[in-house]
N, C-alpha and C positions, 0 to 999 in steps of 0.2 A: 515806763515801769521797769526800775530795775532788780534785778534776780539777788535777792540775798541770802546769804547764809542763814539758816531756821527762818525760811521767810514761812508766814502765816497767809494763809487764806478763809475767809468766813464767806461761806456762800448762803442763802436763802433759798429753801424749798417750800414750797406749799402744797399741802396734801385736801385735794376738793372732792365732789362726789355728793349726792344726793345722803340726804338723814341717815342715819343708822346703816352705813355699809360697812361700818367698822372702824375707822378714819384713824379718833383718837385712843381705839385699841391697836390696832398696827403702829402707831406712834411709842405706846405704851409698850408694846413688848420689845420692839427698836432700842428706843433710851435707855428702859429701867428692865429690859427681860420679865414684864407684866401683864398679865390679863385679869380684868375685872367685869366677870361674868354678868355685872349688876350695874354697869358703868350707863352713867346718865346722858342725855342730848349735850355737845358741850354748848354752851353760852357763851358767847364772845369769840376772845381768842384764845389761844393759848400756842406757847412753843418751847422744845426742846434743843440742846445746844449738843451736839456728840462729834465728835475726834477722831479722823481717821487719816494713816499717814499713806501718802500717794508720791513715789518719786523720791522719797526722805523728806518728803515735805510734810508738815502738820497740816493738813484739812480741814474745818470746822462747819457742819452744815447746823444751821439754824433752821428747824424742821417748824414750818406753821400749822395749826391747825384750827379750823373756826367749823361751825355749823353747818348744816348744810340747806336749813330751813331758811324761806324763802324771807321770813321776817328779819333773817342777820344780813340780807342781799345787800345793807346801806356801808357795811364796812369794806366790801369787794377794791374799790380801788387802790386803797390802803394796804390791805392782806395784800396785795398782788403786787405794791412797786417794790421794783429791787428784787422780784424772784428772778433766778437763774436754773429752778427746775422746780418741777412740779410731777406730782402722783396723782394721777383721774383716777380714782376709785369707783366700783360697783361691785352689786350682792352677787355670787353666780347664780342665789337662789330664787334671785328679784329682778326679775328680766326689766320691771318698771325702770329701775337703778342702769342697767347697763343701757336703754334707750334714752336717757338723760345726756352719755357721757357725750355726743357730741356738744352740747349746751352746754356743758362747763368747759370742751376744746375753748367753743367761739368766745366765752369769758376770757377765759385764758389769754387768747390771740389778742383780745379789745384793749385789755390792762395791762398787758406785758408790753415792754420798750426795747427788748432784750432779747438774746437764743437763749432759747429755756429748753432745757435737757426734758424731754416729758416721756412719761410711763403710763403707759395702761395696766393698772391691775385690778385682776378680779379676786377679789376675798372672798374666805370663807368656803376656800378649795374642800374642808373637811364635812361641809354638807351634799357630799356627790349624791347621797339618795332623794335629795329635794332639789338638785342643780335644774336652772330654770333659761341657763345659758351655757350655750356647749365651749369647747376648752378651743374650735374651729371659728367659731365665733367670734370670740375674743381676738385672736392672733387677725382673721381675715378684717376686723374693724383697727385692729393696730397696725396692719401694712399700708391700706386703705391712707389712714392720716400720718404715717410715720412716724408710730411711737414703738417704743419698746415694749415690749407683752409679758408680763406674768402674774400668776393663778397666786395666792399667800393665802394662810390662814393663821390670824392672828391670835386667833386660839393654840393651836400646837406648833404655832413656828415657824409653820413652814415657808420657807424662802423671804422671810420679812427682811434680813437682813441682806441678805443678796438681791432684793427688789433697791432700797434704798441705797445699798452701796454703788449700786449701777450708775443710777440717777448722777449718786454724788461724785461717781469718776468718769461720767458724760461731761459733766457741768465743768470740772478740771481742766477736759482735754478742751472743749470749746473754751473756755478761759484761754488757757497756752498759745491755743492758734489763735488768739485772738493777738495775744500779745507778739508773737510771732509776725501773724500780717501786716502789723500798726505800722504807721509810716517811722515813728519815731523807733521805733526796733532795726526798721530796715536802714534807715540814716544810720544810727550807731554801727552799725554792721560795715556800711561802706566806709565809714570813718578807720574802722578797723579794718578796712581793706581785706575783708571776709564776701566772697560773694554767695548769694543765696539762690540755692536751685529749687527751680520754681516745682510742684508735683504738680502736675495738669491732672494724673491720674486721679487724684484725691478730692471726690465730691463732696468733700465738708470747705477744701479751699473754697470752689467757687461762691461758698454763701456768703454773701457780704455783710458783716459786720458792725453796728451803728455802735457806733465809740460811747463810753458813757460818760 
């Protein structure tokens, strides 16, 4: 893969999570700065396309969203090939919701062929007087499996955009070092009689990489 001027990247996100945690409202204030107080179960799928530049680079994540009902469970393989990050969503107000999220992890794990940048967030930060999962909680189940942690409410805002942009500038740098490590990086490199210094310090090197 070589490095081009205005080179493009489209990555695939999927945002999962038990019914009604708020899914395709975090989605909706993300894309379009929207919230639809009256907004339905989604049906199917659906996905938005947003732009963000990383490095001088153009970005492009293709943000998925489907159901979270047990009767949409037959589109799961599909939804999931080709993700490179994912958002596990739950209520903080529906502790039901946040004991689900290892069961969309082990989906995740089973569907995915790939390092997928993943996020734990809890929605719905702006019902602290019915919170039914503490903010300790959350963070000690995301060190636990090694995701990224945060609280959003896609009602007022908060942190939706810095939830997903995370995601989407994990997903980047695991790209790069992905590119970086590939044999055929490293070949060109010696070709150009460039040597590369290896970071032993950097525990993302050691993750081994499956080429796609």
């Amino acid at each position: 893969m070589e490095e081009e001027e205005g080179e493009e990247y489209l990555f695939k996100v999927v945002i999962i999570g038990d019914s009604a945690v708020g899914k395709s409202n975090l989605l909706s204030r993300y894309a379009r700065n929207e919230f639809d107080i009256n907004s339905k179960a989604t049906i199917g799928v659906e996905f938005q396309t947003q732009s963000m530049e990383i490095n001088g680079k153009e970005v492009k994540a293709q943000i998925w969203d489907t159901a979270g009902q047990e009767r949409f469970r037959a589109v799961t393989s599909a939804y999931y090939r080709g993700a490179v990050g994912a958002l596990v969503v739950y209520d903080i107000s529906r502790r039901s919701t946040f004991e689900s999220v290892r069961r969309w992890l082990d989906e995740l794990n089973t569907h995915s062929d790939t390092t997928v940048a993943r996020m734990l967030v809890g929605n719905k930060c702006d019902l602290e007087n019915i919170r039914d999962v503490s903010v300790e909680e959350g963070k000690s189940l995301a060190e636990e499996e090694g995701l990224f942690f945060m609280e959003t409410s896609a009602l007022d805002a908060t942190n939706v955009k810095k939830a997903f942009e995370m995601v989407i500038k994990e997903i980047y740098n695991n790209v790069s070092r992905k590119v970086l490590n590939s044999d055929t990086y490293k070949a060109e490199l010696s070709i150009n009689r460039v040597s590369l210094v290896n970071n032993s310090d950097s525990k993302q090197n050691q993750n081994k990489y499956s080429c796609c």
